[in-house]
C-alpha positions as CSV (number, residue, x, y, z in Angstrom):
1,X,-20.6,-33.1,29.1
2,X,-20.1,-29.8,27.3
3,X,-18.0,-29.9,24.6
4,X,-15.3,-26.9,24.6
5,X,-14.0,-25.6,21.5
6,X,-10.6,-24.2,21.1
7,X,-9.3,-21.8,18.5
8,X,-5.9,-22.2,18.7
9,X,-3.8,-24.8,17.3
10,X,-1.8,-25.2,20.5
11,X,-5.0,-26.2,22.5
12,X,-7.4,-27.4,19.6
13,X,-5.5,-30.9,18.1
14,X,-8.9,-30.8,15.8
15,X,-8.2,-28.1,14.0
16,X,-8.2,-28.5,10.3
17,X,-5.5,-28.2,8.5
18,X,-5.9,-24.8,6.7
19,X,-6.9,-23.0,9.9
20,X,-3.6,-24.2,11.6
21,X,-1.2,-22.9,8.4
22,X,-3.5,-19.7,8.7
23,X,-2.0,-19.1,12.0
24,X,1.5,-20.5,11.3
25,X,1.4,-17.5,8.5
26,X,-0.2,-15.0,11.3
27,X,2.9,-15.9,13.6
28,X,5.3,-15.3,10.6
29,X,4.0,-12.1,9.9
30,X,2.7,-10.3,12.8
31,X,3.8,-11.1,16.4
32,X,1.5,-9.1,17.7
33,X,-1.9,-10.3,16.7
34,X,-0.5,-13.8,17.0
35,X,-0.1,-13.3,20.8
36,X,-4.2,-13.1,20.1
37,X,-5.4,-15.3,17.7
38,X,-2.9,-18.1,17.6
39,X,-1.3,-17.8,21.3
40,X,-4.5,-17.5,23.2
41,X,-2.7,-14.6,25.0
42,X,-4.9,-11.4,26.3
43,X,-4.2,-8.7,24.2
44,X,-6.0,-6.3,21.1
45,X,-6.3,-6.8,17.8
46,X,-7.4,-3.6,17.0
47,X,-5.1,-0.7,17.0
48,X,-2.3,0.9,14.6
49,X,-1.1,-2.1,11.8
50,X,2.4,-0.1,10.6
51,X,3.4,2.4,13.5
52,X,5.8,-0.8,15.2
53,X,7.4,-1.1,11.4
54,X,8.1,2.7,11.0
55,X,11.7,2.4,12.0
56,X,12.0,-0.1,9.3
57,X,10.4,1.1,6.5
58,X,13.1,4.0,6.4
59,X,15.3,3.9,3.3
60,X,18.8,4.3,4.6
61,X,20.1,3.0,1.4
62,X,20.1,3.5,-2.5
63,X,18.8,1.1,-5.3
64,X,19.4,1.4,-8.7
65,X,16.0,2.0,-10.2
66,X,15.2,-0.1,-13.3
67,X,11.8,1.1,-13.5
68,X,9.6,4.6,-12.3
69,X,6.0,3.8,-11.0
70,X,3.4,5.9,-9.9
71,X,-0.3,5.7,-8.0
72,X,-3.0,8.5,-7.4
73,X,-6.4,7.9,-5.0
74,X,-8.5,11.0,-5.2
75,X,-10.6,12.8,-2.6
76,X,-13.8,14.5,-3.6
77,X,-12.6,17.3,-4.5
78,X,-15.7,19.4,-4.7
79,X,-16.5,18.7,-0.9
80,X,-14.8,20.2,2.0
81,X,-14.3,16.7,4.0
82,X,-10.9,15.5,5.5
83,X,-9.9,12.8,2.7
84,X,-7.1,13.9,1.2
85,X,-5.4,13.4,-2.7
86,X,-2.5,11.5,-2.9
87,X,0.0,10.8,-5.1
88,X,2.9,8.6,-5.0
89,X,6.3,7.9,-6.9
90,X,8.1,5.1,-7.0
91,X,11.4,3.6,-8.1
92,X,11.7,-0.2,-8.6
93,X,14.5,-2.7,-9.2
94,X,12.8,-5.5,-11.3
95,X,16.0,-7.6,-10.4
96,X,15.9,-7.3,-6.8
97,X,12.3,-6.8,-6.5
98,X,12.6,-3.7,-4.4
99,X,10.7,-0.6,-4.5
100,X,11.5,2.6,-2.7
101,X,9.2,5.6,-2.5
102,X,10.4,9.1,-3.4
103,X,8.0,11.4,-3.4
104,X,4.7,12.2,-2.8
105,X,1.8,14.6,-3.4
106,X,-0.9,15.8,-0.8
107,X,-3.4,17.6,-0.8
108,X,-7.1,18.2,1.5
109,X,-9.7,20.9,1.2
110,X,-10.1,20.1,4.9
111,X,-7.0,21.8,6.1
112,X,-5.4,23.5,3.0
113,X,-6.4,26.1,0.5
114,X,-9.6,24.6,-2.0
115,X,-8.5,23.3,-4.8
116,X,-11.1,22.1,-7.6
117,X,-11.1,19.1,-9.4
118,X,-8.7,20.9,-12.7
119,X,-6.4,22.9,-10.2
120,X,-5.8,19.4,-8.4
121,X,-5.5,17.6,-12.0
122,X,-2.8,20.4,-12.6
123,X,-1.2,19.5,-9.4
124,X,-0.8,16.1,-9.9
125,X,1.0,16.8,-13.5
126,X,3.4,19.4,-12.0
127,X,4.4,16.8,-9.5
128,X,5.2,13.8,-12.4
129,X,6.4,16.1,-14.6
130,X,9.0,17.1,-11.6
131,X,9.8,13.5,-11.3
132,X,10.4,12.6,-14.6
133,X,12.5,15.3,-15.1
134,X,15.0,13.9,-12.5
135,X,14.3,10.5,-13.9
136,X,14.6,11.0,-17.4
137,X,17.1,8.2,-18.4
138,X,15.2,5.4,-17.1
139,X,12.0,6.9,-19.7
140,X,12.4,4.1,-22.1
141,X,8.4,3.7,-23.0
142,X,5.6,4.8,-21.4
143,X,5.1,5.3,-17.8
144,X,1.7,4.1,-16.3
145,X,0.4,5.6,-13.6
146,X,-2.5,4.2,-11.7
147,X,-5.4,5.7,-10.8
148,X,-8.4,5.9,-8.5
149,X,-11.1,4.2,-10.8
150,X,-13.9,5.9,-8.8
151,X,-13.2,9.3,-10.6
152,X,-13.3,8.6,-14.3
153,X,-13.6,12.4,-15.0
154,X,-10.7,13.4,-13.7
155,X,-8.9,10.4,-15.3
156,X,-9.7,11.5,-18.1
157,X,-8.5,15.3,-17.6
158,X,-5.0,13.9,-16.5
159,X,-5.0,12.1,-19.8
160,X,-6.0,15.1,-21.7
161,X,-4.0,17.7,-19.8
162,X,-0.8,15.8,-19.9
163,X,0.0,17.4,-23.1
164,X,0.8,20.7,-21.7
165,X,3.4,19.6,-19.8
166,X,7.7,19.0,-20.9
167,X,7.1,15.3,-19.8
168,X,3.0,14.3,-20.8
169,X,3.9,12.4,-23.5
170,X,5.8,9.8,-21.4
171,X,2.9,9.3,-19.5
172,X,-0.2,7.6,-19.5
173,X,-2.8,7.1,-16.6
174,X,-5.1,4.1,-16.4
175,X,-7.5,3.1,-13.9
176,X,-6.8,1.3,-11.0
177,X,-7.5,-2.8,-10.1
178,X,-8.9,-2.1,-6.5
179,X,-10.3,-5.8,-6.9
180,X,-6.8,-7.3,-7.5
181,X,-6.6,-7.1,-3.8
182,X,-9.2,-7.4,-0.8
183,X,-8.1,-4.6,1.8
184,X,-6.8,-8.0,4.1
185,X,-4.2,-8.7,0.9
186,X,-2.9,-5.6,1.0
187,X,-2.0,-5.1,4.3
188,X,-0.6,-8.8,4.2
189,X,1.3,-8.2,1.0
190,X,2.9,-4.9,2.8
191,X,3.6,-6.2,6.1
192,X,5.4,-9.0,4.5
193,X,7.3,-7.1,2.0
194,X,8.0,-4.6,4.6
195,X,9.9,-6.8,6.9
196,X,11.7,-8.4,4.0
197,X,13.3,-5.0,3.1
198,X,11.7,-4.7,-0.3
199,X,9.7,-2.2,0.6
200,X,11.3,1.4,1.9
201,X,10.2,4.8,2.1
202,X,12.2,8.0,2.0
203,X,10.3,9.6,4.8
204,X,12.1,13.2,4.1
205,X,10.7,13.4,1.2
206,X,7.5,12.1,2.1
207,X,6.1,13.4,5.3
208,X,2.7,13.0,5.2
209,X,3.0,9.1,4.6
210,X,4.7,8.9,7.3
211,X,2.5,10.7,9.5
212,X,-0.4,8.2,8.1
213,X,1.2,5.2,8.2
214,X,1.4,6.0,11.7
215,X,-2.2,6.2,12.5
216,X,-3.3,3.7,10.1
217,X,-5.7,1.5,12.3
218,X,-7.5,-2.0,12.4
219,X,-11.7,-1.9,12.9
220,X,-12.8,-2.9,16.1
221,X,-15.6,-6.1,14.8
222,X,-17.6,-8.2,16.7
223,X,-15.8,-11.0,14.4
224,X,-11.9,-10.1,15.1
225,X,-11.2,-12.8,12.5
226,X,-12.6,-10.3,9.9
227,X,-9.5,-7.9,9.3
228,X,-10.7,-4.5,8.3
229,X,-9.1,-1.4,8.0
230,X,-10.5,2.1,9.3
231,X,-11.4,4.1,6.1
232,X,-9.4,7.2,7.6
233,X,-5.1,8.2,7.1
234,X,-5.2,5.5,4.4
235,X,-5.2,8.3,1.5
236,X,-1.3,8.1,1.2
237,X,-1.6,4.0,1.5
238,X,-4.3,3.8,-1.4
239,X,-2.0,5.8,-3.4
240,X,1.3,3.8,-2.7
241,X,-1.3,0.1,-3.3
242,X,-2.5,1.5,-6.5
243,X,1.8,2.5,-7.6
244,X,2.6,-1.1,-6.8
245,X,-0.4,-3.5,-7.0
246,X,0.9,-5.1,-10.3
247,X,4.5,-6.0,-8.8
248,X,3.2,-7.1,-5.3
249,X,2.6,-11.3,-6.3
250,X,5.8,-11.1,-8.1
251,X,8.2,-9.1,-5.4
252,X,6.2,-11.8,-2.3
253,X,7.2,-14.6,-5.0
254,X,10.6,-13.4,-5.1
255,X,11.6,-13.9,-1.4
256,X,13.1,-17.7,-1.0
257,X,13.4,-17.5,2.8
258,X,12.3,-20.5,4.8
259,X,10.7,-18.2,7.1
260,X,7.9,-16.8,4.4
261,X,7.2,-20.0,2.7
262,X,3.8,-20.4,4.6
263,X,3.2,-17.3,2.1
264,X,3.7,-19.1,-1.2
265,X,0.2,-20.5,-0.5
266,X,-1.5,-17.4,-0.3
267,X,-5.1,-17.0,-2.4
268,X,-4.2,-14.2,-3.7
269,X,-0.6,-15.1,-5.0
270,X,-2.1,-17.3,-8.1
């Protein structure tokens, strides 16, 4: 007699424990992958991840910002190729553990003027130094903005350049902990975050996000239980992971609801 294995919980009593609470968590976050892997349903788990939470990641309200944050992933900018810099600014409420996203900066050698590497660098301080300048009471210490650790040059100029400019003093870039989070985490930590209303962007003010966040995709793999993210429109999504990756465990930590308890569990949350 051939033995038929099941993968989801509903069908498989077998299954071990931490498989079943994976797909508890799955149905919790997103319905539409759980029709797939959880459900047993036909469907696709490929496809767009935010475009369905658009809508809701719209700030139609105000929060009173108790701290200024700020992330930059850099393109090559020495080669002509359709990667674009971004650069993001947020405002956070350490109370609430809410962060909204204000602005933004953009830029691709692909489809705008070329800019090298000390014209971007120049950029990228303009754009702060705008910030700041509309943010200047909440400058109690230094503001950190994180960085893109694969361009150690151009870390470096920000840091040197910064002095040029009204605000430079009040900030200081470091490098970026892309290894805090796998690519899997991040999305996870988003989506969750996203649907809790902690997370909001002003899309006004930051067009291009949303243009990305809307054609962000999953890969297509042979193994569908290996989440992977296409390495294309996630310039503005780097940018906002690297603004907020050291308040993510806290702000998922912060939400008591029944419904997200599965999460408390999570790897990457201790």
């Amino acid at each position: 007699m051939q033995e038929v294995y099941y993968s989801s919980w509903r069908l498989n009593y077998e299954l071990p424990q931490d498989k079943i609470n994976e797909q508890l968590r799955l149905e919790q976050l997103d319905i539409e992958r759980a029709r797939v892997w959880s459900w047993g349903l036909p469907g696709n788990t490929s496809g767009s991840i935010f475009a369905r939470y658009i809508d809701i990641m719209q700030a139609t309200d105000i929060i009173q910002p108790t701290k200024l944050l700020g992330g930059v992933d850099l393109a090559n900018s020495t080669s002509p190729k359709g990667h674009t810099t971004a650069a993001s600014f947020w405002i956070y409420n350490s109370f609430d553990k809410k962060a909204y996203k204000v602005a933004e900066y953009t830029h691709s050698n692909a489809t705008q003027q070329f800019k090298g590497p000390l014209e971007q660098v120049k950029d990228i301080l303009e754009f702060y130094n705008n910030q700041l300048n509309q943010y200047f009471n909440l400058i109690q210490q230094v503001i950190s903005i994180n960085v893109d650790d694969s361009a150690y040059a151009t870390l470096e100029s920000l840091n040197r350049e910064k002095y040029n400019y009204s605000f430079g003093q009040y900030i200081t870039f470091k490098p970026a902990q892309k290894q805090k989070f796998k690519i899997r985490h991040r999305i996870e930590a988003f989506t969750m975050l996203i649907n809790t209303n902690q997370l909001k962007w002003l899309w006004e003010k930051c067009p291009v996000s949303k243009t990305q966040y809307e054609l962000i995709q999953w890969e297509d793999k042979p193994d569908v239980r290996e989440e992977r993210m296409l390495d294309l429109y996630d310039d503005t999504f780097d940018s906002d992971f690297y603004a907020l990756h050291f308040e993510l465990v806290p702000m998922v930590k912060h939400n008591s609801s029944a419904y997200y308890k599965l999460w408390q569990q999570r790897e990457w949350l201790t």
